[in-house]
C-alpha positions as semicolon CSV with decimal commas, in nm:
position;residue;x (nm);y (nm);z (nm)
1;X;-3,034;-6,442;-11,214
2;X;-2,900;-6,680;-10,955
3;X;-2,880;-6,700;-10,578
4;X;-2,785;-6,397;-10,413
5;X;-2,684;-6,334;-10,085
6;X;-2,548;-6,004;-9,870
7;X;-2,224;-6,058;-9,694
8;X;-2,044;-5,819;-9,468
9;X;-1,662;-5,867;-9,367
10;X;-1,488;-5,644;-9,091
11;X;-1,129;-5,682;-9,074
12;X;-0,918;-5,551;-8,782
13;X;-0,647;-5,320;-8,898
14;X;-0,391;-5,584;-8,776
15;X;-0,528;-5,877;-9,021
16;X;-0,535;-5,584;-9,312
17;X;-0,144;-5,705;-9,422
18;X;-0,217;-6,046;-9,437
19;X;-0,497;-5,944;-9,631
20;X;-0,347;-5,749;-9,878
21;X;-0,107;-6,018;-9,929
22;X;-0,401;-6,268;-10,020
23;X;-0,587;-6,025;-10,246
24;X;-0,235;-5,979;-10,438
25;X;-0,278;-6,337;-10,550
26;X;-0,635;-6,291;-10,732
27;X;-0,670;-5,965;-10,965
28;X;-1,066;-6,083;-10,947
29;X;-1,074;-6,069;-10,600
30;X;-0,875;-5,741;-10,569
31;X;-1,143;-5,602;-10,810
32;X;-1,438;-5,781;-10,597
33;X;-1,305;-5,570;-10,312
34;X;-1,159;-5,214;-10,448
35;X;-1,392;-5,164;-10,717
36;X;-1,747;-5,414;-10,683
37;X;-1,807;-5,372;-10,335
38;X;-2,145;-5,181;-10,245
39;X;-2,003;-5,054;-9,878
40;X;-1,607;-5,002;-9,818
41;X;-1,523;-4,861;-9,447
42;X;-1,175;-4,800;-9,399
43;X;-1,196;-4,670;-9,078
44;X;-1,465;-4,906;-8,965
45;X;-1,508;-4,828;-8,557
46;X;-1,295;-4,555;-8,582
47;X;-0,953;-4,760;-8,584
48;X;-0,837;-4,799;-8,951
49;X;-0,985;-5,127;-8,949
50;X;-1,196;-5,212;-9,301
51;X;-1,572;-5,321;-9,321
52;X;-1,712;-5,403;-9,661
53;X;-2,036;-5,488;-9,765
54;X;-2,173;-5,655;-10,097
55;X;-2,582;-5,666;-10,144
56;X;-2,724;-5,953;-10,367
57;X;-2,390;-6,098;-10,435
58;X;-2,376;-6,412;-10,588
59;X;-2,151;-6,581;-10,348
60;X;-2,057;-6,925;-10,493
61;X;-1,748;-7,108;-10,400
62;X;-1,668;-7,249;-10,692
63;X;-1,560;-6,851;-10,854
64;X;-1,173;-6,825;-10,791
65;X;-1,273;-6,427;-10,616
66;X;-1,454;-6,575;-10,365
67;X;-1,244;-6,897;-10,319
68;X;-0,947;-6,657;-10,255
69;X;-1,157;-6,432;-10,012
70;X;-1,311;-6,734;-9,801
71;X;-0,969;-6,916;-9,778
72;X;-0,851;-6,624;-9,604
73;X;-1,155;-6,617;-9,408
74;X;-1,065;-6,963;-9,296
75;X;-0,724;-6,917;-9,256
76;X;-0,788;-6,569;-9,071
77;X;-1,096;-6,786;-8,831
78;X;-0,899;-7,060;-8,714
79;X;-0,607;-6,856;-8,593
80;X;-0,382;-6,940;-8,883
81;X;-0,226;-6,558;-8,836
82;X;-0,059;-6,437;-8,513
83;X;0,074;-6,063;-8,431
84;X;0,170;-5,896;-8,106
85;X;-0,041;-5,616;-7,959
86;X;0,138;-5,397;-7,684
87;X;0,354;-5,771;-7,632
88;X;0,072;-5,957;-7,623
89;X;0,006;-6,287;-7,846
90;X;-0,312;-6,211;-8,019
91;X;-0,527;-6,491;-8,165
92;X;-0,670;-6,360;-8,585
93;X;-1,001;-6,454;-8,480
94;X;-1,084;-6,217;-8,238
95;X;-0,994;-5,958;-8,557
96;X;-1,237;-6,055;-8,837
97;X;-1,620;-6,090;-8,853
98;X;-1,764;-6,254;-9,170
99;X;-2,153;-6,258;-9,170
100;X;-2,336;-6,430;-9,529
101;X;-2,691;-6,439;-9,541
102;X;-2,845;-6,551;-9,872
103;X;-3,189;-6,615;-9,963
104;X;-3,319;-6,897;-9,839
105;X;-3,437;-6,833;-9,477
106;X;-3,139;-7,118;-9,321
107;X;-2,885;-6,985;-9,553
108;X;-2,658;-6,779;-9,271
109;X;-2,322;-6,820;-9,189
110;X;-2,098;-6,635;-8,908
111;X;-1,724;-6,664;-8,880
112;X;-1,466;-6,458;-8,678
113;X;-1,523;-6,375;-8,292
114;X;-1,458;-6,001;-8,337
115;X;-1,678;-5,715;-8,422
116;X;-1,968;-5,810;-8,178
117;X;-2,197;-5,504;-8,357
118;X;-2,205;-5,717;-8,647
119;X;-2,474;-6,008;-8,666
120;X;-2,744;-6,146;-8,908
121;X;-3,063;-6,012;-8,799
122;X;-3,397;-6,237;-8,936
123;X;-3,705;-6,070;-8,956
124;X;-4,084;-6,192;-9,106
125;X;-4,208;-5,979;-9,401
126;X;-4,580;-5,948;-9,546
């Protein structure tokens, strides 16, 4: 079975090239993302930008799909890519949300400072 977890990344249709770019580099992770994903948004807010969604994923860092996905992720969250909106500088991190929650209840992880409407939400079930 493994250890599963639902993860949810938005990506702001300016961060979609350098995406693209990354996924050309893993077939696996092009697959995880075109053809394995349980939600794909491509006009996520109404702006072209993506959100997609995987339920009871088995997210482990040491599969190359994932490594490729989360190193953008990290290169995407600390600002690593820069474009101009209407001549302004614009930092990558206010352009990607990446929320993980897996199954134990202090497994949850949020990166990227856009897409506000997208948080882990923790509940008590019985």
């Amino acid at each position: 079975m493994g250890y599963r977890s639902q993860v949810v990344l938005a990506i702001g249709k300016e961060l979609i090239p350098f995406f693209m770019l990354k996924l050309s580099q893993n077939k696996e992770a092009e697959a995880l993302v075109f053809k394995h994903a349980d939600e794909f948004e491509r006009d996520y807010q109404g702006d072209k930008s993506w959100l997609i969604r995987w339920d009871s994923i088995k997210w482990y860092e040491s599969y190359e799909d994932i490594q490729c996905l989360n190193k953008f992720i990290e290169d995407a969250t600390s600002d690593e890519f820069e474009f101009e909106i209407d001549g302004n500088v614009q930092s990558s991190a206010e352009h990607i949300r990446f929320v993980k929650v897996g199954e134990e209840s202090d497994d949850i992880e949020t990166l990227g400072d856009g897409f506000w409407d997208i948080y882990p939400h923790t509940s008590i079930s019985y």
